[in-house]
N, C-alpha and C positions, 0 to 999 in steps of 0.2 A: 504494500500500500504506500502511495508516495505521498509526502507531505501535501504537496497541492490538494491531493484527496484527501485527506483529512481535513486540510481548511476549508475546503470547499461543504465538508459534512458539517465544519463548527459554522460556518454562512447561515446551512439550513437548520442547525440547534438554535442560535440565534433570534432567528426571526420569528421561529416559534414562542420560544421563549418572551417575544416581544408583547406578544396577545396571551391579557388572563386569560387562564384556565388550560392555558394550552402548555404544556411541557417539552421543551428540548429535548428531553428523555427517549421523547417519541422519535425524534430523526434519528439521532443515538439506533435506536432499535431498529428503523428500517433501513439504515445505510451499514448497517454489519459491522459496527465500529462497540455495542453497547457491552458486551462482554470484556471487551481491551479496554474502555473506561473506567469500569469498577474495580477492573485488577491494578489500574494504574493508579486510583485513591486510595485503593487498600493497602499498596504501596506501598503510605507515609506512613510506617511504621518505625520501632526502635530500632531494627537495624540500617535503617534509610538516617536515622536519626544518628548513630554511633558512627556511621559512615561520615557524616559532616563535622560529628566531632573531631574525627582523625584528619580530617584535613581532604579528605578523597572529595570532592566535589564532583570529580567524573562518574566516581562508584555510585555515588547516590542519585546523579541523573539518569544515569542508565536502569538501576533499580526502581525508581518511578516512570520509565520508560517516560523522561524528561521530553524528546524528541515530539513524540505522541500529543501530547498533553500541549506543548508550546503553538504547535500547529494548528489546533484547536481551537486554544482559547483566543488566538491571533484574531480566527474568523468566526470567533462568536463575535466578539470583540467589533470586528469589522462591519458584521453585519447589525448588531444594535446600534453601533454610532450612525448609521448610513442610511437602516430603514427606519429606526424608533420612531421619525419626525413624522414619516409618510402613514405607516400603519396607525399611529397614534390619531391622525385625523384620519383617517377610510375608519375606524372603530368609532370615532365620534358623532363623522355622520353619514356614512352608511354601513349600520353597524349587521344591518340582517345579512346583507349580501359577501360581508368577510365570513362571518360565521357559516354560510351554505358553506363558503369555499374550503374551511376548517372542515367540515364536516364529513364533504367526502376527500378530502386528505386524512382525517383517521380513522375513517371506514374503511378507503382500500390500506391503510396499515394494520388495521387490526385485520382481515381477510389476506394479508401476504403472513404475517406471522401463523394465521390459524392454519396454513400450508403448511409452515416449518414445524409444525409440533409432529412426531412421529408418531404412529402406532399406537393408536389413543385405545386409553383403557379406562375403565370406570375410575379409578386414583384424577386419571388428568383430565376426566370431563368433571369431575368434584374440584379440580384446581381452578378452573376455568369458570366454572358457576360461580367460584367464592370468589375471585377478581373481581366477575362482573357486578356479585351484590356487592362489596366490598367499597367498588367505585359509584355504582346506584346511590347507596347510603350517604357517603360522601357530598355525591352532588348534589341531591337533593336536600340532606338535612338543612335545618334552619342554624342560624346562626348560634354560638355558645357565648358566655361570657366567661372568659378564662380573667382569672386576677392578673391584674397588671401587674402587680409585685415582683420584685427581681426573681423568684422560683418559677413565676408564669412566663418571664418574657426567655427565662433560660430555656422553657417546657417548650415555649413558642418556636425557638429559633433550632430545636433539639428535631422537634417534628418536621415544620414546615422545608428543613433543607434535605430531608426526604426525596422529597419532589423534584429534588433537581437532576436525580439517576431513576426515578420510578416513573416510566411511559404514563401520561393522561393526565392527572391531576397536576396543574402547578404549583408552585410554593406561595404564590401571593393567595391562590383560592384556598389555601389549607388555613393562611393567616384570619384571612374572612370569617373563615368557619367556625376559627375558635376566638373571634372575637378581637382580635388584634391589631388588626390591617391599618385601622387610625392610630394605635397608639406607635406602632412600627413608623410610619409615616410621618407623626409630631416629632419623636424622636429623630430621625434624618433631617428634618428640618431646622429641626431648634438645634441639631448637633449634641446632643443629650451624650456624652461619652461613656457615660459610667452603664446605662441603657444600650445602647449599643454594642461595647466592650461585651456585657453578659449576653446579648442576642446572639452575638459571635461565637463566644466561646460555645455556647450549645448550639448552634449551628456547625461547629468547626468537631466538637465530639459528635453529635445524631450524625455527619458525613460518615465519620471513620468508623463508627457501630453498624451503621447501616449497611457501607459497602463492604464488609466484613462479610456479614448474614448474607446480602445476595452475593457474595462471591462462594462464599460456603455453598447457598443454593445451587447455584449454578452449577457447580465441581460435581454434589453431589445427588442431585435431583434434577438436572437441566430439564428434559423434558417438560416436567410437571413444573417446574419454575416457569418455563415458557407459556405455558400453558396458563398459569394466575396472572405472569403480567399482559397476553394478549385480553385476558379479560379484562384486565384493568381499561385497553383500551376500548374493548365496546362497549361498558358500563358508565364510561366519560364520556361517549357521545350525546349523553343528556346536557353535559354541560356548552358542546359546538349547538345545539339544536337551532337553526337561524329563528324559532318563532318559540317566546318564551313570555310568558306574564309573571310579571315579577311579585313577589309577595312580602319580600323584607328590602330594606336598603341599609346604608353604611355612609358614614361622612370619608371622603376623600381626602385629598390632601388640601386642598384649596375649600372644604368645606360642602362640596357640590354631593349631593348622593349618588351614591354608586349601588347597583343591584350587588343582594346578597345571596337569596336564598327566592331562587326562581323555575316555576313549574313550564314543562314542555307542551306548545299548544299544538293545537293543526291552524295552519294560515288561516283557515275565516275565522278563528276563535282570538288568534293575534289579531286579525282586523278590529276585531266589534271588542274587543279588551282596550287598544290601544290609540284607533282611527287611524292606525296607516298601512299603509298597504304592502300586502305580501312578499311583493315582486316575485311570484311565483318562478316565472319563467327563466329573468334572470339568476333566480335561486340556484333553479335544476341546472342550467349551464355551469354554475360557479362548483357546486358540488363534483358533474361530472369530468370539470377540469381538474380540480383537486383530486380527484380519483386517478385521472391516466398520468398528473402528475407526480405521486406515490410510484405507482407500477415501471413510470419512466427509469424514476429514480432506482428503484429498487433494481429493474434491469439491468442500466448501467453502473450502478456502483454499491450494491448491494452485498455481492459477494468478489468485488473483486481489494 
């Protein structure tokens, strides 16, 4: 795999990652890079750590398959600074017709990975049911109110950095869920250091716990691991749904509400809910683009 390719795979982690709800994780998994991820966070371990102490700076890049990683985060990097402005207004105001396009970009990913799961047995269709309720619940629950107190924001930032290697749910819709997403946000803004500091630091342990477990998984249950996170992704396709009446909101950054906790409609129930209009047609188009762009993707650069 040549670095190009892998920048070009952190381009499309990026952009995903651009739009709530939608997780990087997800390209990750369909561009065949998501297994050489978790192993390369898992990584940063004590001997990656003993290695810097000695002085070896080469041992320890190579031990985090430094190369990998560099190329990566180059063109996530790349891609947020370059699209955030663009996607950030097509979300604000034409928000139905991103969302068809999301939608069938992880329908045909969740239908390429349900290819790759092999020789399914009753264990991997129970793995796969549990993703999908797993991610159901998720997205539909209502919002929580987790204490903002330093044990909640460490809880906060322990969970929600989950989402940044688990296909479907993003980290900022996990923050939502459990109540946090404004207090995350005052804190960035007001520069809150001591808040921040402790969001890190349990973000920076739930990383290394987490990509442990699914590296463990993966080693030793791949299959059936495959199988819970392609659930995860078609149990989050409630949250791309382009036609959605909303039932809770959340103050933003700027104060504005933002939806929180929102039910999946059929277009004429979005219409007579909201008074606007479906765009059905242009819907299906966006969907079916985002479909053959998945299976492009996956073609060309999926297994190579």
């Amino acid at each position: 795999m040549t670095s190009l390719g892998i920048f070009l795979r952190g381009v499309l982690m990026g952009a995903a990652d651009i739009v709530p709800g939608v997780s990087g994780g997800t390209m990750a998994f369909i561009t065949g890079i998501y297994d050489r991820l978790v192993a390369s966070i898992r990584a940063f371990d004590l001997a990656c750590l003993r290695r810097v102490l000695r002085g070896d700076i080469a041992g320890a890049w190579q031990h985090v398959d430094g190369g990998f990683l560099l190329a990566l985060v180059a063109g996530i990097a790349t891609s947020v600074l370059s699209l955030a402005r663009a996607i950030s207004w097509v979300l604000e105001h034409h928000p139905v017709p991103l969302w068809a396009f999301f939608f069938g970009l992880i329908l045909a990913s969740a239908l390429v990975l349900l290819g790759e799961v092999q020789r399914w047995t009753f264990g991997r269709l129970c793995s796969l049911l549990l993703g999908t309720g797993i991610a159901l619940y998720i997205a539909l629950a209502p919002a929580a109110d987790l204490d903002v107190g330093y044990a909640g924001v460490f809880l906060a930032g322990f969970i929600a950095i989950c989402a940044m290697i688990l296909p479907g749910i993003s980290g900022s819709f996990i923050l939502v869920l459990l109540g946090m997403y404004s207090a995350v946000l005052t804190a960035l803004k007001s520069f809150d250091l001591v808040f921040i500091i402790v969001f890190a630091f349990g973000a920076g342990l739930g990383l290394m716990c987490f990509s442990r477990l699914l590296y463990f998984l993966l080693q030793r249950f791949h299959q059936a691991t495959m199988a819970l996170l392609t659930g995860f992704l078609f149990g989050s396709l409630t949250v791309v749904w382009p036609w959605k009446r909303v039932l809770d909101w959340v103050a933003g950054r700027n104060g504005e509400l933002k939806p929180v906790q929102q039910l999946p409609v059929t277009p004429a129930e979005f219409h007579a809910f909201t008074g606007q209009e479906p765009q059905l047609g242009l819907c299906i188009a966006l969907m079916l683009g985002g479909f053959l762009i998945v299976w492009f993707i996956h073609w060309r650069w999926g297994n190579s």
